[in-house]
N, C-alpha and C positions, 0 to 999 in steps of 0.2 A: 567826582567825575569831571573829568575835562571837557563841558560847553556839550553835555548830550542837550539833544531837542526835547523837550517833555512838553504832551500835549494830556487835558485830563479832561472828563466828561460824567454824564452820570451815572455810568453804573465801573468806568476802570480810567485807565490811562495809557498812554503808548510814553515808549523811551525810547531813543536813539543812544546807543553806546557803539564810541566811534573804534573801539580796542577792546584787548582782551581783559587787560586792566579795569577799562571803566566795567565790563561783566563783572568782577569781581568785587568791583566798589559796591555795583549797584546789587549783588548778592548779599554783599556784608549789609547795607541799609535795610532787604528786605529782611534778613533774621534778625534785626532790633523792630520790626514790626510783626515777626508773624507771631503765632501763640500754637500751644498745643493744641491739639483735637481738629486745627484746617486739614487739607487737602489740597497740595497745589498740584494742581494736570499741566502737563506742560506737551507741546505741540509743536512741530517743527521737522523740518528735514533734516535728512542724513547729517555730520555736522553743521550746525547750526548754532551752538551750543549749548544744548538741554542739560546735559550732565556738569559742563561746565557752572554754568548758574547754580546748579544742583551741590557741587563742589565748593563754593563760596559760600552760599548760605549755610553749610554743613561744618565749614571751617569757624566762622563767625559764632558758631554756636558750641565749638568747640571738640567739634570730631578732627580726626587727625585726618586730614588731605589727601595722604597717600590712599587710604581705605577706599576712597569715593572714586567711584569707574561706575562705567554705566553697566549694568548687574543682568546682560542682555541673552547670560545662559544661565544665571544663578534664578531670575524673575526677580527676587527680590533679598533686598540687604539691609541690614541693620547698622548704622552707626551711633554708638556713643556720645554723648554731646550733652548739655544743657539739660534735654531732655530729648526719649527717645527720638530717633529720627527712622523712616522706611523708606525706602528707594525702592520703586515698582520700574519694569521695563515690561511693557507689552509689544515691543517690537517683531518679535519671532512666536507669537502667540497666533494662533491658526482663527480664532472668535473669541467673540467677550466671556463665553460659555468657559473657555480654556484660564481666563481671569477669573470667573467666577468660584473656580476648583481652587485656588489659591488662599480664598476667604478673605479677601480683601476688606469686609462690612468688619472683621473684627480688629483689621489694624485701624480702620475709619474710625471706629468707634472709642480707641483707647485717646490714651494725652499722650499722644506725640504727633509729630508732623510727617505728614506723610506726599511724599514725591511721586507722582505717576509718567512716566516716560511714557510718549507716544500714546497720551491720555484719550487720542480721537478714536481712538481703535476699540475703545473698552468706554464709551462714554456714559452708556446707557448704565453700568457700573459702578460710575461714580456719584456719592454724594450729592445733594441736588444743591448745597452750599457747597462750595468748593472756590478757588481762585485759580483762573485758568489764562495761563500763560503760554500765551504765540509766538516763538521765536525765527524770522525771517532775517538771512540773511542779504545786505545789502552791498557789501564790497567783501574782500577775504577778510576784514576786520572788522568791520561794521557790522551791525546788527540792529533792527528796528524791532521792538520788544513789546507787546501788548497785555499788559493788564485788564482782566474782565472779571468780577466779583460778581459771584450770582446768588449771595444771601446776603445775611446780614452779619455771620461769622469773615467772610472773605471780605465784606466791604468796610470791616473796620480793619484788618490789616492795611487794606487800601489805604483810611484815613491817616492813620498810624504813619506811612511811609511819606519820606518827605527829604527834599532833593538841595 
């Protein structure tokens, strides 16, 4: 990545990624960190780029790019790769109740990595180790990106990740 800001503390880290590009880099660095069996929640408004990051890491690991769209009437999608990959959207989901019909504990629970779009809406839902990712954006191309590891499975991805 081209001169992002990285700021790191004890339990995550923030990135500044100044382009679409550097999203991309920094998706590719975190699938040579993450492992099967995480749960990354990801957070953020309307584009901001959730699925885009979403799209990187999923390419990095070997699913084909084209597949990967935000899965916002499907709930949830399966890509090929490395090892399995889920893309969850609770966007258009009425309560976490509406997530919970989906049986999400049983993709949590297998080996693979699993993506939660618009993870604040269903949080209560999610795994209590998870790595949850805030994507704000800061200009039309810029993006200020928050890493938070809330166990010890998510905060060795963390360690793992390295700029």
């Amino acid at each position: 990545m081209n001169g992002p800001a990285n700021s790191f503390d004890e339990s995550g880290m923030t990135v500044l990624v100044k382009s679409v590009e550097d999203t991309d880099v920094l998706g590719g660095k975190l699938a040579t960190a993450i492992e099967p069996g995480i749960v990354v929640a990801l957070v953020g408004e309307l584009g901001a780029g959730k699925t885009r990051l979403v799209r990187a890491m999923a390419t990095a690991l070997g699913a084909d790019p084209h597949e990967v769209n935000s899965p916002t009437f499907i709930l949830v999608q399966r890509y090929n790769a490395r090892f399995p990959l889920f893309h969850f959207d609770a966007y258009r989901l009425r309560d976490a109740d509406e997530f919970a019909d989906l049986g999400p504990e049983e993709y949590f629970d297998s080996r693979a990595v699993c993506f939660v779009e618009w993870a604040d809406r269903v949080a209560d839902s999610l795994p209590v180790d998870h790595l949850r990712v805030e994507i704000a954006a800061t200009s039309e191309t810029a993006r200020l990106i928050r890493f938070d590891a809330t166990g010890p499975k998510s905060r060795a991805v963390l360690s793992r990740l390295s700029f």
